[in-house]
N, C-alpha and C positions, 0 to 999 in steps of 0.2 A: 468359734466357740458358741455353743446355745446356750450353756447354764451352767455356769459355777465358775470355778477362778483357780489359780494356782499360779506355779512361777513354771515357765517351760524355758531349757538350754539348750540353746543350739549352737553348730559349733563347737573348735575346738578339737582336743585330740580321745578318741576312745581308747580307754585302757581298760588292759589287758582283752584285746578283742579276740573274739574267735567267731567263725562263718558259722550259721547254722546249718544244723545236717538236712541235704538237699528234700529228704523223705519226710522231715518234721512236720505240722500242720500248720505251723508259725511258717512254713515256705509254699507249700502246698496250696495251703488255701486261705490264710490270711494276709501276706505282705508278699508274697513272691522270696528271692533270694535277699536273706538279708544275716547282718553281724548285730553281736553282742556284747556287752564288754561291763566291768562292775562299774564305771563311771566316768562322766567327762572334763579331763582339764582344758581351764584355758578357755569354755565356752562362755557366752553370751547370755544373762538373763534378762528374763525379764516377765513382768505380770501380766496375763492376759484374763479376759473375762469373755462377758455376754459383748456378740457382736464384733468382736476381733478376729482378725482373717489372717493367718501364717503360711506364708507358702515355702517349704522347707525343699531344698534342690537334692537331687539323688547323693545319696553317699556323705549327709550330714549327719553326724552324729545329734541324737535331741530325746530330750526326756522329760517329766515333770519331777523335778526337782520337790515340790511343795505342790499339794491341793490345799487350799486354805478356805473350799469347804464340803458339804458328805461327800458331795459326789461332781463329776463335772459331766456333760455331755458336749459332743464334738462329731463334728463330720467329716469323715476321711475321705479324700481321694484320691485314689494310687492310679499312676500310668504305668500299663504292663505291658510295655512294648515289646518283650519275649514271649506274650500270651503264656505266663506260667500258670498264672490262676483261672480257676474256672469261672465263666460268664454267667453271673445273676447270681450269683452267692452272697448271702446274706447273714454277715455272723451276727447273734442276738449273746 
C-alpha cells in the first residue's frame, strides 16, 4: 500500500460467483482470467495502510471491504503465466 488505508478480505468462500466473459477488458487487459461474485463469506480481515505488503495466491477471493480514507493507492503485480495480457500496458 502507498497511501491510504481500508480493511481488505481475503479468503473465504465467493458468493454467488460467476467467470468473467473471456472478451471483457477486465480479462483482456487488466487481470487476465478472472470471477466475480457480490461478496465474500467466511474471509479474513484486516487493516492495512502505507507500507504494508499482501501477497494474495491465485484463486483467492479478496476486496476492500472499507476505504477509511479519499482515496488509497497500491501497487499490483499479476504473474500471467498464460501470457493473456499484453506486455507494457499501463492502466491509469
Amino acid at each position: 500500500m502507498i497511501s491510504g488505508s481500508g480493511t481488505l478480505v481475503t479468503g473465504g468462500v465467493l458468493t454467488d460467483s460467476k467467470e468473467i466473459p473471456p472478451n471483457d477488458e477486465t480479462v483482456t487487459v487488466l487481470n487476465g482470467p478472472s470471477t466475480e461474485g457480490s461478496s465474500i463469506q467466511n474471509g479474513v480481515s484486516r487493516t492495512i495502510g502505507p507500507g504494508d505488503v499482501v501477497i494474495i495466491p491465485p484463486n483467492t477471493p479478496h476486496w476492500f471491504s472499507e476505504i477509511t480514507t479519499e482515496k488509497i493507492v497500491y501497487l499490483v503485480v499479476r504473474v500471467d503465466p498464460h501470457k493473456v495480457l499484453p506486455a507494457g500496458y499501463t492502466h491509469k
